[in-house]
PDB file of N, CA, C and O in Angstrom:
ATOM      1  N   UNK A   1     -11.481  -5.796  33.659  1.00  0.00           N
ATOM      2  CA  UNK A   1     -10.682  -6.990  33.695  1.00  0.00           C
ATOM      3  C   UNK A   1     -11.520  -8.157  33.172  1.00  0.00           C
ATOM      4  O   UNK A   1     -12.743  -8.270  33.244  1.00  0.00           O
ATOM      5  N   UNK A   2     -10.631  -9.010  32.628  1.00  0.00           N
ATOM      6  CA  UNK A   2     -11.780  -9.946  31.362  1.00  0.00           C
ATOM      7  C   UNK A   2     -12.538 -11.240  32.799  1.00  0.00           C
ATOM      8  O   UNK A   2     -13.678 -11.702  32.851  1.00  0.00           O
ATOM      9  N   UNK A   3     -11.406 -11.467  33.720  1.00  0.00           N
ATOM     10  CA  UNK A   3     -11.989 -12.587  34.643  1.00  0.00           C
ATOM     11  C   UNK A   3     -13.031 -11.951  35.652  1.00  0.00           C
ATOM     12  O   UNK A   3     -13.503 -12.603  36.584  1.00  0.00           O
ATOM     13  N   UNK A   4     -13.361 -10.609  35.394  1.00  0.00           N
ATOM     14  CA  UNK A   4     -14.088  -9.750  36.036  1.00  0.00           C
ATOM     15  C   UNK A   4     -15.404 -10.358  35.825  1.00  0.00           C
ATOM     16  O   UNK A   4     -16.237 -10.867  36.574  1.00  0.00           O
ATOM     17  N   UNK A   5     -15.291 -10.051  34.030  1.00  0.00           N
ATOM     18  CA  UNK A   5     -16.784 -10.095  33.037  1.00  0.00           C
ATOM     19  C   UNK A   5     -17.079 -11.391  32.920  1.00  0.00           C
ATOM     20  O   UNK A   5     -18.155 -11.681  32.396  1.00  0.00           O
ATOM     21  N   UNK A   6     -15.984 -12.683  33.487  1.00  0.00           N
ATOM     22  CA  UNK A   6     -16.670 -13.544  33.365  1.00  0.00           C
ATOM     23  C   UNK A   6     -17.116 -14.584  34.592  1.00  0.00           C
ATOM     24  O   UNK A   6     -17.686 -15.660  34.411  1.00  0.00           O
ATOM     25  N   UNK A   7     -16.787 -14.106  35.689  1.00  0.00           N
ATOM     26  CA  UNK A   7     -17.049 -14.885  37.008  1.00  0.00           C
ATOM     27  C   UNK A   7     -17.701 -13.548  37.964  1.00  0.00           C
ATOM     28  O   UNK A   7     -18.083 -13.633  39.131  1.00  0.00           O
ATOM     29  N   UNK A   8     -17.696 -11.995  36.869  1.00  0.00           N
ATOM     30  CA  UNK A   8     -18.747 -11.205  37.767  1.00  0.00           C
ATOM     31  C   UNK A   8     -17.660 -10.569  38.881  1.00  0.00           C
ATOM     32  O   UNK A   8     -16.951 -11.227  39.642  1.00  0.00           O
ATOM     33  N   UNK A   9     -17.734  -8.922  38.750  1.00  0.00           N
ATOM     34  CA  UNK A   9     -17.370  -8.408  39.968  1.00  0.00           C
ATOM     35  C   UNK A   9     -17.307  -8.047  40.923  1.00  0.00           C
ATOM     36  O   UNK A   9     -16.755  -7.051  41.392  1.00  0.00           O
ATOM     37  N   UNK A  10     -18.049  -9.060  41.472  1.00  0.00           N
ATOM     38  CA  UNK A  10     -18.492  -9.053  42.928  1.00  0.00           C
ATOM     39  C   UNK A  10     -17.199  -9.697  43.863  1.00  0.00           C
ATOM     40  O   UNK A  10     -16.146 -10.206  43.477  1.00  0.00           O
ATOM     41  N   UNK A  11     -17.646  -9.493  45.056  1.00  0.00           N
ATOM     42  CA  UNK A  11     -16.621  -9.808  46.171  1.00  0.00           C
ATOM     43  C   UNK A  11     -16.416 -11.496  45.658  1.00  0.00           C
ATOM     44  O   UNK A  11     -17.504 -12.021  45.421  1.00  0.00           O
ATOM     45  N   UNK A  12     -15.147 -12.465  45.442  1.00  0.00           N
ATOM     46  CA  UNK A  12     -15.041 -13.417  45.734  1.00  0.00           C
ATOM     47  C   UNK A  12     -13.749 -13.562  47.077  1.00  0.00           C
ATOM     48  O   UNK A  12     -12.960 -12.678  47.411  1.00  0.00           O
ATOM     49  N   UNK A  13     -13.866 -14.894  47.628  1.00  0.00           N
ATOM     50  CA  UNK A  13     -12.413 -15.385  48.731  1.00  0.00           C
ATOM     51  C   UNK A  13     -11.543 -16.063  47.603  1.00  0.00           C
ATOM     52  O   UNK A  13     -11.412 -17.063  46.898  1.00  0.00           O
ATOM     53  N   UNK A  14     -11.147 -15.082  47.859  1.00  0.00           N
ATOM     54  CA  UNK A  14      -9.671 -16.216  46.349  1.00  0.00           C
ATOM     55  C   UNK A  14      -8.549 -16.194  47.350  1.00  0.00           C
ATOM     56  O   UNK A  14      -7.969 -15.194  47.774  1.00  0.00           O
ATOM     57  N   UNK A  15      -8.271 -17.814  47.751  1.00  0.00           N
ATOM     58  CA  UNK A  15      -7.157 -18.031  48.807  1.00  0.00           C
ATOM     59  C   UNK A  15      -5.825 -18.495  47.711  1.00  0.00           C
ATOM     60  O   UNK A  15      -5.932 -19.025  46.605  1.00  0.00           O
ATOM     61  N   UNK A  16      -4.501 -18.071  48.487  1.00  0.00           N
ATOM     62  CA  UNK A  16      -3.579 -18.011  47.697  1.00  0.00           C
ATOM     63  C   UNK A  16      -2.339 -18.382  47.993  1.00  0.00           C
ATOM     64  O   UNK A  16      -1.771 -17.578  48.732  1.00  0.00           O
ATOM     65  N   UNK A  17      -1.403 -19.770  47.530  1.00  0.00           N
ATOM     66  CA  UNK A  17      -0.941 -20.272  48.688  1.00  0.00           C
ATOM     67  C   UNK A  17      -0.064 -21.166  48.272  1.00  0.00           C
ATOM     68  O   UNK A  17      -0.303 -21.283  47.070  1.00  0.00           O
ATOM     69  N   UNK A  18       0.879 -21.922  48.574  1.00  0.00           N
ATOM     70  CA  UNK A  18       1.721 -22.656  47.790  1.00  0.00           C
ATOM     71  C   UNK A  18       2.194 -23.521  48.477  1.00  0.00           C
ATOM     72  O   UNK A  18       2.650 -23.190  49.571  1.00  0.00           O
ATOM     73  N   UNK A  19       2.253 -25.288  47.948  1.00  0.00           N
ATOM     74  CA  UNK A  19       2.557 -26.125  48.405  1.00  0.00           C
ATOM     75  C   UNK A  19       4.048 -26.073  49.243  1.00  0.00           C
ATOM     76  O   UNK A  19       4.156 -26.818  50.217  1.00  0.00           O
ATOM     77  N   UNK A  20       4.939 -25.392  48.953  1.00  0.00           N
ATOM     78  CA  UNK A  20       6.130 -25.314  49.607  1.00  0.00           C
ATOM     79  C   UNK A  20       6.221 -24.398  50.993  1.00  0.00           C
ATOM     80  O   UNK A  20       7.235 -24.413  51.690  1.00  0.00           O
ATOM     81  N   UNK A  21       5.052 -23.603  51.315  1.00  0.00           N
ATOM     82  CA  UNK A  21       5.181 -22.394  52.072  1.00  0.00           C
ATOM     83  C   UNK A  21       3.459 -22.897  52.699  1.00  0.00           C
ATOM     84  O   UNK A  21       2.534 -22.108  52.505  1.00  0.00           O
ATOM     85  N   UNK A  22       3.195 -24.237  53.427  1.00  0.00           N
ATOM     86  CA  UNK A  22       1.804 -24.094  53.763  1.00  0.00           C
ATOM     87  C   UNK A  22       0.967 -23.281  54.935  1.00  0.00           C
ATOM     88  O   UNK A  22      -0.226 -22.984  54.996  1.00  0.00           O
ATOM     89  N   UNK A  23       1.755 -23.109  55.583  1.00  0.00           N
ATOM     90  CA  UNK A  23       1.545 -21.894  56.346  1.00  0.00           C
ATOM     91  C   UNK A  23       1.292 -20.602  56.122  1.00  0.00           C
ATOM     92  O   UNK A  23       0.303 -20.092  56.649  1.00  0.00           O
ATOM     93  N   UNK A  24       2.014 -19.969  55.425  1.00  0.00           N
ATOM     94  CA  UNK A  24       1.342 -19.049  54.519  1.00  0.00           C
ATOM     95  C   UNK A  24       0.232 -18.834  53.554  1.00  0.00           C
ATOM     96  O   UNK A  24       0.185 -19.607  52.597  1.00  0.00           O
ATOM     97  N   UNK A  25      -0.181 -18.407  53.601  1.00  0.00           N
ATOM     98  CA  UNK A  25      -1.636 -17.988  52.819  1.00  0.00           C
ATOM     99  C   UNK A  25      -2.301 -16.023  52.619  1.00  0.00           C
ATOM    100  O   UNK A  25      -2.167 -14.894  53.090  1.00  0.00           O
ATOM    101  N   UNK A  26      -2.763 -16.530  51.952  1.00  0.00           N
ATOM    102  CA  UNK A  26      -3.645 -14.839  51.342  1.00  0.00           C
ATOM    103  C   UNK A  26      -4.900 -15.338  51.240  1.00  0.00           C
ATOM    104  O   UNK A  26      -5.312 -16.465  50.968  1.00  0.00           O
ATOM    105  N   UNK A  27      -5.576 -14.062  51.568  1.00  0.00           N
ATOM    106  CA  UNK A  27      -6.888 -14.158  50.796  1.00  0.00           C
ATOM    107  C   UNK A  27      -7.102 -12.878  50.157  1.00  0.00           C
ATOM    108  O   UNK A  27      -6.672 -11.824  50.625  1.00  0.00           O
ATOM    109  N   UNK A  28      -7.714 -12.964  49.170  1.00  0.00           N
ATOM    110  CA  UNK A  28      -7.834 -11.906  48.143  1.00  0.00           C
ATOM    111  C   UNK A  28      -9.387 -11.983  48.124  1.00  0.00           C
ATOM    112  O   UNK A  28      -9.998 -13.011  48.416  1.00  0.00           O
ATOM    113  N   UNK A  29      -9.998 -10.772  47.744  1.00  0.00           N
ATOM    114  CA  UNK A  29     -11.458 -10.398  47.051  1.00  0.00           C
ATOM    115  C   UNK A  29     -11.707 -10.025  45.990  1.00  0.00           C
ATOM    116  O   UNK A  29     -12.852  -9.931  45.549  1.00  0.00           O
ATOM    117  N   UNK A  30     -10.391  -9.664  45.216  1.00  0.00           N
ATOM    118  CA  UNK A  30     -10.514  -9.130  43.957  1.00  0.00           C
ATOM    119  C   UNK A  30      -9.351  -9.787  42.968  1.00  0.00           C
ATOM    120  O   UNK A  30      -8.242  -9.940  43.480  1.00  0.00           O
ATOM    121  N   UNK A  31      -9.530 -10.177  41.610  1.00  0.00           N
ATOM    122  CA  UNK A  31      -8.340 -10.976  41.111  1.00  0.00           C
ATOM    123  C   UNK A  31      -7.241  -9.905  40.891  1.00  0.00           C
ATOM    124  O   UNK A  31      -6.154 -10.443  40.681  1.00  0.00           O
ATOM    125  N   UNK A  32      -7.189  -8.337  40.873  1.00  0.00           N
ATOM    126  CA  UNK A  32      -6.224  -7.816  40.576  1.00  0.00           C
ATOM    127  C   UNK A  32      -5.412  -7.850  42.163  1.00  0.00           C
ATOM    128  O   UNK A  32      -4.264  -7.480  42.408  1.00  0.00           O
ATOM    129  N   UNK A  33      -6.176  -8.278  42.869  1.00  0.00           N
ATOM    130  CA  UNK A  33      -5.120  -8.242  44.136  1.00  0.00           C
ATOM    131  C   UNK A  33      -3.825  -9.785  44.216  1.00  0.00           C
ATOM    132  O   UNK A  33      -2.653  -9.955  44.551  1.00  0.00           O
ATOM    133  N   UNK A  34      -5.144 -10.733  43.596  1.00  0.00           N
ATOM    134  CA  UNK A  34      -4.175 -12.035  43.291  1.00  0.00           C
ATOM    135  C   UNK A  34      -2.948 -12.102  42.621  1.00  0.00           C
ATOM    136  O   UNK A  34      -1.881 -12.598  42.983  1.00  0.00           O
ATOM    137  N   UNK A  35      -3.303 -11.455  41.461  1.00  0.00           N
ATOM    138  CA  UNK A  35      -2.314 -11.140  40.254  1.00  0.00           C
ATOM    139  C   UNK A  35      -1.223 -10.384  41.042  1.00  0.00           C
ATOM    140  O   UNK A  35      -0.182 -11.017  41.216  1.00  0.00           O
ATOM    141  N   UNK A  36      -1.290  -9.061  41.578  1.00  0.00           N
ATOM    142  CA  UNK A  36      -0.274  -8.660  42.457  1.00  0.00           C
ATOM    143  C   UNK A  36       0.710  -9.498  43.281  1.00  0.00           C
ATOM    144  O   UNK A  36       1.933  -9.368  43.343  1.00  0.00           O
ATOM    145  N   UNK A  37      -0.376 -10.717  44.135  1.00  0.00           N
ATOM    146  CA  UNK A  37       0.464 -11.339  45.189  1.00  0.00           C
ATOM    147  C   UNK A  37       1.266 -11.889  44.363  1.00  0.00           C
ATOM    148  O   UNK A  37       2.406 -11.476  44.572  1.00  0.00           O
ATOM    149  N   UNK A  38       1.185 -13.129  42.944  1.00  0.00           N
ATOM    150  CA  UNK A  38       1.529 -13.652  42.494  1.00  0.00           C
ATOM    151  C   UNK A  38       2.828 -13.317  41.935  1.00  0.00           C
ATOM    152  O   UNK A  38       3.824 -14.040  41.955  1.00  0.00           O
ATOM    153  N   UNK A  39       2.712 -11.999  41.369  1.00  0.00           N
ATOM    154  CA  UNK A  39       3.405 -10.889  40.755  1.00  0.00           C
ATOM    155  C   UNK A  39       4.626 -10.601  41.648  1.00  0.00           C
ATOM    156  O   UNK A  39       5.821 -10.712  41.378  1.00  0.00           O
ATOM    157  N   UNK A  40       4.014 -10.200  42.793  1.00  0.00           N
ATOM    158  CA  UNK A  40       5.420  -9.997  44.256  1.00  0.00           C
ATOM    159  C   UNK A  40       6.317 -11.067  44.313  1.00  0.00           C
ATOM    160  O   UNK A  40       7.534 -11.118  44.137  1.00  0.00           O
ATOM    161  N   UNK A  41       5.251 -12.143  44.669  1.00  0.00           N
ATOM    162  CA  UNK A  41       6.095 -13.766  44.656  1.00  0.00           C
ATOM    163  C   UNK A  41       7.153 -14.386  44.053  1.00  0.00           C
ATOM    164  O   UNK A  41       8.096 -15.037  44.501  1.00  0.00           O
ATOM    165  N   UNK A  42       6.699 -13.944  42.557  1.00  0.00           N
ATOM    166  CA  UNK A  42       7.724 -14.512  41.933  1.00  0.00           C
ATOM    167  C   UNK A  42       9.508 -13.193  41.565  1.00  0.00           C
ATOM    168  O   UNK A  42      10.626 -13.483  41.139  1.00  0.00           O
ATOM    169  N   UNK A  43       9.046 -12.165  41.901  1.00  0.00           N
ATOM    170  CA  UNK A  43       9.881 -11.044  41.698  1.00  0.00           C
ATOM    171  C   UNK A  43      10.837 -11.422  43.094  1.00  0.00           C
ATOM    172  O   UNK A  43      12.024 -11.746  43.132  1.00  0.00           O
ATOM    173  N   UNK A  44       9.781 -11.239  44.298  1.00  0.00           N
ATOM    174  CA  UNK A  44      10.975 -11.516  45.607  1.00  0.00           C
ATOM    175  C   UNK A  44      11.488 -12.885  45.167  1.00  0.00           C
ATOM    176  O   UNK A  44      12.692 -12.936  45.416  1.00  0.00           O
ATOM    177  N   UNK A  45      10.909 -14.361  44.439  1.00  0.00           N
ATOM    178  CA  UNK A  45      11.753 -15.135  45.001  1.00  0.00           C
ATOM    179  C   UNK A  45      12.731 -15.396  43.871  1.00  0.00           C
ATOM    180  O   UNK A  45      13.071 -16.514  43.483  1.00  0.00           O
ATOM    181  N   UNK A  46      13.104 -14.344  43.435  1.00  0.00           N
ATOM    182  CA  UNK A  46      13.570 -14.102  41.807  1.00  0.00           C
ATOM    183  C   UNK A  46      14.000 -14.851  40.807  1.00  0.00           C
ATOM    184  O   UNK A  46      15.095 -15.174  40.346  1.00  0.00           O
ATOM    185  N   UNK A  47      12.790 -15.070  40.558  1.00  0.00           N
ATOM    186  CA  UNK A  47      12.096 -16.170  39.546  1.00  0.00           C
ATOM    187  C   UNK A  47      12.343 -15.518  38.243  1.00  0.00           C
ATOM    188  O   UNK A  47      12.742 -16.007  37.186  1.00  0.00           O
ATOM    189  N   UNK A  48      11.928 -13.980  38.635  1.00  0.00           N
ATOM    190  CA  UNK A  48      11.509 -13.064  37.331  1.00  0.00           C
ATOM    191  C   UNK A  48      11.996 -11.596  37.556  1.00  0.00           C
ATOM    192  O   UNK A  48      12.458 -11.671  38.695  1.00  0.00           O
ATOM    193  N   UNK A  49      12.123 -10.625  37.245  1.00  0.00           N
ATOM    194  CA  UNK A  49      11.852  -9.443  37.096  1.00  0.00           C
ATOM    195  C   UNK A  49      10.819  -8.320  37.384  1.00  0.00           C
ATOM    196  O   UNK A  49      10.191  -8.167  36.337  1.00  0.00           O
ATOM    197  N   UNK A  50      10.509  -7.741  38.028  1.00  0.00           N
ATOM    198  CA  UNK A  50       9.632  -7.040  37.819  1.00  0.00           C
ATOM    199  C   UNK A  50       8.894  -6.151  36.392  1.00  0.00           C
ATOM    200  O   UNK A  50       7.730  -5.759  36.306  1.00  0.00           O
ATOM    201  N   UNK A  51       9.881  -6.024  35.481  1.00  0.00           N
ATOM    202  CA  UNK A  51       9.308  -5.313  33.991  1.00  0.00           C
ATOM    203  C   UNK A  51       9.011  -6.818  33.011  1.00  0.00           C
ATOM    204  O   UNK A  51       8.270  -6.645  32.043  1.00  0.00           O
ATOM    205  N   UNK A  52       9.541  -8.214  33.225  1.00  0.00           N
ATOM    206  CA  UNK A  52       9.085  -9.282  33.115  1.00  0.00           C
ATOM    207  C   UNK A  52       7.465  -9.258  33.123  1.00  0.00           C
ATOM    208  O   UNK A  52       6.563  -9.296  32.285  1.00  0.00           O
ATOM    209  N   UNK A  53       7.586  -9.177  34.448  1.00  0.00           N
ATOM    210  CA  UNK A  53       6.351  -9.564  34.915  1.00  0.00           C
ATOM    211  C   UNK A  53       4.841  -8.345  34.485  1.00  0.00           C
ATOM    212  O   UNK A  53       3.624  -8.528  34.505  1.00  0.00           O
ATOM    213  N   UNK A  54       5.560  -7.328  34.188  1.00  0.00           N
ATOM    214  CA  UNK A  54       4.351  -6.416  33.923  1.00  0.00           C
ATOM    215  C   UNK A  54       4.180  -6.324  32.251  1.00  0.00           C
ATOM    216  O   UNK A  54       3.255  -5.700  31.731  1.00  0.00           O
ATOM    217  N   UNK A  55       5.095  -6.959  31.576  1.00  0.00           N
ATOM    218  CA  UNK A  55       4.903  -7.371  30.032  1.00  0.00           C
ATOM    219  C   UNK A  55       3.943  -8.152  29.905  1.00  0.00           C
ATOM    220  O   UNK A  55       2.882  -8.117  29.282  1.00  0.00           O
ATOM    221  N   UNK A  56       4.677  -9.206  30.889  1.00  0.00           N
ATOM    222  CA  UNK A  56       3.192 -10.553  30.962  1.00  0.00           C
ATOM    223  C   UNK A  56       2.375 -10.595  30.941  1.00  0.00           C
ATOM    224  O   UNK A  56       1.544 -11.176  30.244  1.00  0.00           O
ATOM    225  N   UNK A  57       2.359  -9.696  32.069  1.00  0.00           N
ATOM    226  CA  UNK A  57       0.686  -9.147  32.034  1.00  0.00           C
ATOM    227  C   UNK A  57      -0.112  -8.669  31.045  1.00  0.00           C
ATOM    228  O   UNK A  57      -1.248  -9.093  30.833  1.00  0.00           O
ATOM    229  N   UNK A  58       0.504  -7.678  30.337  1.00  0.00           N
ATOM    230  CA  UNK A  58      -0.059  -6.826  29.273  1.00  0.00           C
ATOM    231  C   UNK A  58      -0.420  -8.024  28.352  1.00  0.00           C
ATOM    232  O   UNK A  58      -1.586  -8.189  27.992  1.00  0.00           O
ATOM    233  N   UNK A  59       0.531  -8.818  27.989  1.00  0.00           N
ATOM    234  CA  UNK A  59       0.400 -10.198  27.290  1.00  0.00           C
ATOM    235  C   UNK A  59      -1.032 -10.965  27.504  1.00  0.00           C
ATOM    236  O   UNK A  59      -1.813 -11.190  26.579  1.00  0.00           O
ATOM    237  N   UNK A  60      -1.228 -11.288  28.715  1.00  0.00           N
ATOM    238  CA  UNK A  60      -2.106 -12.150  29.282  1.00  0.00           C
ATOM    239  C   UNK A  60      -3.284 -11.086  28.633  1.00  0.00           C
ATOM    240  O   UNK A  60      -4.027 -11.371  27.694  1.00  0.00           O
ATOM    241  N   UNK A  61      -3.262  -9.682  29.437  1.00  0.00           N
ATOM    242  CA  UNK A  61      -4.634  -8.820  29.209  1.00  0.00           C
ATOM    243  C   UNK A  61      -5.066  -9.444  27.693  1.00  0.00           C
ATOM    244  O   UNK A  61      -6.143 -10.038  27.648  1.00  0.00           O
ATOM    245  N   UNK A  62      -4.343  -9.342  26.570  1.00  0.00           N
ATOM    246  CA  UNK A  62      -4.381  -9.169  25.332  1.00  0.00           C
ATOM    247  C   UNK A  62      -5.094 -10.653  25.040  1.00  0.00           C
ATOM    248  O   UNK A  62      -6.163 -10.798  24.447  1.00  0.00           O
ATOM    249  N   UNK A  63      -4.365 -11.590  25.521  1.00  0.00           N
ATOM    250  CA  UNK A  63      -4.672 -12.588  24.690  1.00  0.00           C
ATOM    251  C   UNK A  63      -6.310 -13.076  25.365  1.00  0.00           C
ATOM    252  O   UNK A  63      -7.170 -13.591  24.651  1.00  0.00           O
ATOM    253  N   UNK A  64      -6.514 -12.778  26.929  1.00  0.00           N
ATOM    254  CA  UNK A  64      -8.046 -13.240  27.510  1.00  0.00           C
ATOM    255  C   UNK A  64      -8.929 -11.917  26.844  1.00  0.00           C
ATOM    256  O   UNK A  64     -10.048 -12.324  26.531  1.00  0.00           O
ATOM    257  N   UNK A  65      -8.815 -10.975  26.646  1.00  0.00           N
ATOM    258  CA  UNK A  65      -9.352 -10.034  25.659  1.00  0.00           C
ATOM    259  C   UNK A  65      -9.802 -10.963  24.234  1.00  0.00           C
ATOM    260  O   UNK A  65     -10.954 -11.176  23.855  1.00  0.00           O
ATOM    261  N   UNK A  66      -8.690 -11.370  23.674  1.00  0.00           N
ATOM    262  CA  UNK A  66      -9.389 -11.794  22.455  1.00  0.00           C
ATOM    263  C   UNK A  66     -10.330 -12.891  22.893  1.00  0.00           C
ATOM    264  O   UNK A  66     -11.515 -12.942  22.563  1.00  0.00           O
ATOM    265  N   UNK A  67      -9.613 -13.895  23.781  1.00  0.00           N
ATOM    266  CA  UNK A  67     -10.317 -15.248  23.413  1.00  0.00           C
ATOM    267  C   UNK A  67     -11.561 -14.799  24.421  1.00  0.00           C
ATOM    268  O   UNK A  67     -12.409 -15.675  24.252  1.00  0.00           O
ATOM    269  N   UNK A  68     -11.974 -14.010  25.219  1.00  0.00           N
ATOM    270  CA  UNK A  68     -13.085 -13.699  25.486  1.00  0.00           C
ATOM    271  C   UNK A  68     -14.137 -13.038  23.982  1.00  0.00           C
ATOM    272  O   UNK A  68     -15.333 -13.315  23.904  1.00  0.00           O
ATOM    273  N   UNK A  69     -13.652 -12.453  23.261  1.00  0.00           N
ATOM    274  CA  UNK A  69     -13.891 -11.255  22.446  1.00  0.00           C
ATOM    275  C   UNK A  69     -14.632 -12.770  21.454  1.00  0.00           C
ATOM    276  O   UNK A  69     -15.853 -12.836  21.318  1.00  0.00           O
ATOM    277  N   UNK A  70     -13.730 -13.829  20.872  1.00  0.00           N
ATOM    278  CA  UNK A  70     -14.062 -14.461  19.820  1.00  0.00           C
ATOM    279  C   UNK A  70     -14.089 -15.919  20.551  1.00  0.00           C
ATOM    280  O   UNK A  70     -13.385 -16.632  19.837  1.00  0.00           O
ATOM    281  N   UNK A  71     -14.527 -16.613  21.536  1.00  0.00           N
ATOM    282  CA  UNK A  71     -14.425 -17.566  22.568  1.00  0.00           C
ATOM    283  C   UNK A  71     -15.761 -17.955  23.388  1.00  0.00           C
ATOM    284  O   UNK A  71     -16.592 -18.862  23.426  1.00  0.00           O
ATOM    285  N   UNK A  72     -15.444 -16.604  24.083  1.00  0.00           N
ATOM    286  CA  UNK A  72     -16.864 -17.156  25.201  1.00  0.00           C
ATOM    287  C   UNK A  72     -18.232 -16.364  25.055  1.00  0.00           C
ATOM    288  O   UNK A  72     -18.358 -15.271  24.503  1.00  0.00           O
ATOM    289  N   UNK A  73     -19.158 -17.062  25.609  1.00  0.00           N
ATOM    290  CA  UNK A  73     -20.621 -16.325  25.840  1.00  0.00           C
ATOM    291  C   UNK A  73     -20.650 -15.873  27.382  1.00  0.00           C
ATOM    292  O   UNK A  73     -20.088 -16.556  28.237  1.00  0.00           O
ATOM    293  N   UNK A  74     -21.334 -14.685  27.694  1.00  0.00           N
ATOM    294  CA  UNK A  74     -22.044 -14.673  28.706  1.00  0.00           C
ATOM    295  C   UNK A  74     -22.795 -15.237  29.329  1.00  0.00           C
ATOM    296  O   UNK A  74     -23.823 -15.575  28.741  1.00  0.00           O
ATOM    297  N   UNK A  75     -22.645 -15.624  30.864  1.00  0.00           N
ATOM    298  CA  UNK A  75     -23.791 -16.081  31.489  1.00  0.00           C
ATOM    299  C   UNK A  75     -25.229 -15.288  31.567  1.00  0.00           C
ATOM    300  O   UNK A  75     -25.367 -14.066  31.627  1.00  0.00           O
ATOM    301  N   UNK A  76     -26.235 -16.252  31.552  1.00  0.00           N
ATOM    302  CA  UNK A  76     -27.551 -15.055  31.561  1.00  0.00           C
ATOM    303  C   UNK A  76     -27.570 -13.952  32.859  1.00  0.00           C
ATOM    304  O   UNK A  76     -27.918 -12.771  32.890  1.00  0.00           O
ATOM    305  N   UNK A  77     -26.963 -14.993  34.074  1.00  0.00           N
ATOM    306  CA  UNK A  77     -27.011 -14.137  35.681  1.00  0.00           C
ATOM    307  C   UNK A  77     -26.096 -12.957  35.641  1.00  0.00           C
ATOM    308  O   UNK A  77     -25.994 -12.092  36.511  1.00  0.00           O
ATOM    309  N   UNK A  78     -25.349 -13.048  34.347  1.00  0.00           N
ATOM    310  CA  UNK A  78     -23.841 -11.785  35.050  1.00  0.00           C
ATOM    311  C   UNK A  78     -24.267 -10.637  34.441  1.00  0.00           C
ATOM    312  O   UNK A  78     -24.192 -10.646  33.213  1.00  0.00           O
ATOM    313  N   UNK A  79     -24.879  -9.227  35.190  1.00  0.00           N
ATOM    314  CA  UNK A  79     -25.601  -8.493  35.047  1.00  0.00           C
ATOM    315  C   UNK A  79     -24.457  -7.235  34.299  1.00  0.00           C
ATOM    316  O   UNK A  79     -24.817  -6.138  33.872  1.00  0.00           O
ATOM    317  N   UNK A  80     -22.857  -7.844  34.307  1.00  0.00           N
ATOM    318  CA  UNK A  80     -21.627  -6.968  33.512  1.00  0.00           C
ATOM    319  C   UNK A  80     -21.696  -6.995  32.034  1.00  0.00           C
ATOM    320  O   UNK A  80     -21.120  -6.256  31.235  1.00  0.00           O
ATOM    321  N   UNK A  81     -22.534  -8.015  31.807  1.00  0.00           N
ATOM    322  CA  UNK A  81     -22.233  -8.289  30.025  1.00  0.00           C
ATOM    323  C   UNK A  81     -22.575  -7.500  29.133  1.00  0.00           C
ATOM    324  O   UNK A  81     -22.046  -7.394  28.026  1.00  0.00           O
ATOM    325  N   UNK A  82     -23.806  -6.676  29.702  1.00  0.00           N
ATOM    326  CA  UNK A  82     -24.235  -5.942  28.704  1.00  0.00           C
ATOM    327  C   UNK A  82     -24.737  -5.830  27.376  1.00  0.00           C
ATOM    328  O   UNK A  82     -25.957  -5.671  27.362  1.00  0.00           O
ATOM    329  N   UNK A  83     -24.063  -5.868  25.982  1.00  0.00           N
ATOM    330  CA  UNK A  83     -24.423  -6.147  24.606  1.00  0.00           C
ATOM    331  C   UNK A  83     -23.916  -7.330  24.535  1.00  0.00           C
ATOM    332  O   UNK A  83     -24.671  -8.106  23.949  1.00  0.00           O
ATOM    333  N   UNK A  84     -22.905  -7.810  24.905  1.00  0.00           N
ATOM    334  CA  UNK A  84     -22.024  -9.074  25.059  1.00  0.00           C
ATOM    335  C   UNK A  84     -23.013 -10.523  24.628  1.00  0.00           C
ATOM    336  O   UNK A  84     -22.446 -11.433  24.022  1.00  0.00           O
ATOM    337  N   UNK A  85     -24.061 -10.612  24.879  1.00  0.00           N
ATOM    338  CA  UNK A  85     -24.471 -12.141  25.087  1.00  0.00           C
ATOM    339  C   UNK A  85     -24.784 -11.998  23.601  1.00  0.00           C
ATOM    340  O   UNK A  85     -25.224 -12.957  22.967  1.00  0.00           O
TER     341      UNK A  85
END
């Protein structure tokens, strides 16, 4: 995952939460768990679709793929980069 290679895949608290619903909250450790909640969210509050939403995705993969690919550098600390820097 490209936000993997660039904030490192280690454990983060990614809290998740929405001004209309403040009581509610998530916490996530991994961004594919975020992407999920987000993903549920908008399907239950049917915003979207579920085959919507998994196009998008593929979409999103594609386009942080490139602009990682022709965009960003590696940090020296992120031990994922590999040939990358």
């Amino acid at each position: 995952m490209i936000a993997g290679r660039v904030f490192g895949n280690g454990r983060h608290d990614i809290p998740v939460s929405h001004p209309r619903s403040p009581d509610v909250s998530r916490h996530c450790t991994e961004f594919s768990q975020m992407t999920h909640v987000i993903d549920d969210a908008r399907v239950y509050g049917r915003i979207h679709f579920r085959f919507d939403q998994e196009a998008g995705a593929l979409m999103g993969r594609d386009v942080g793929s490139y602009v990682y690919k022709h965009n960003l550098r590696c940090s020296h600390d992120n031990e994922d980069c590999g040939d990358d820097e």
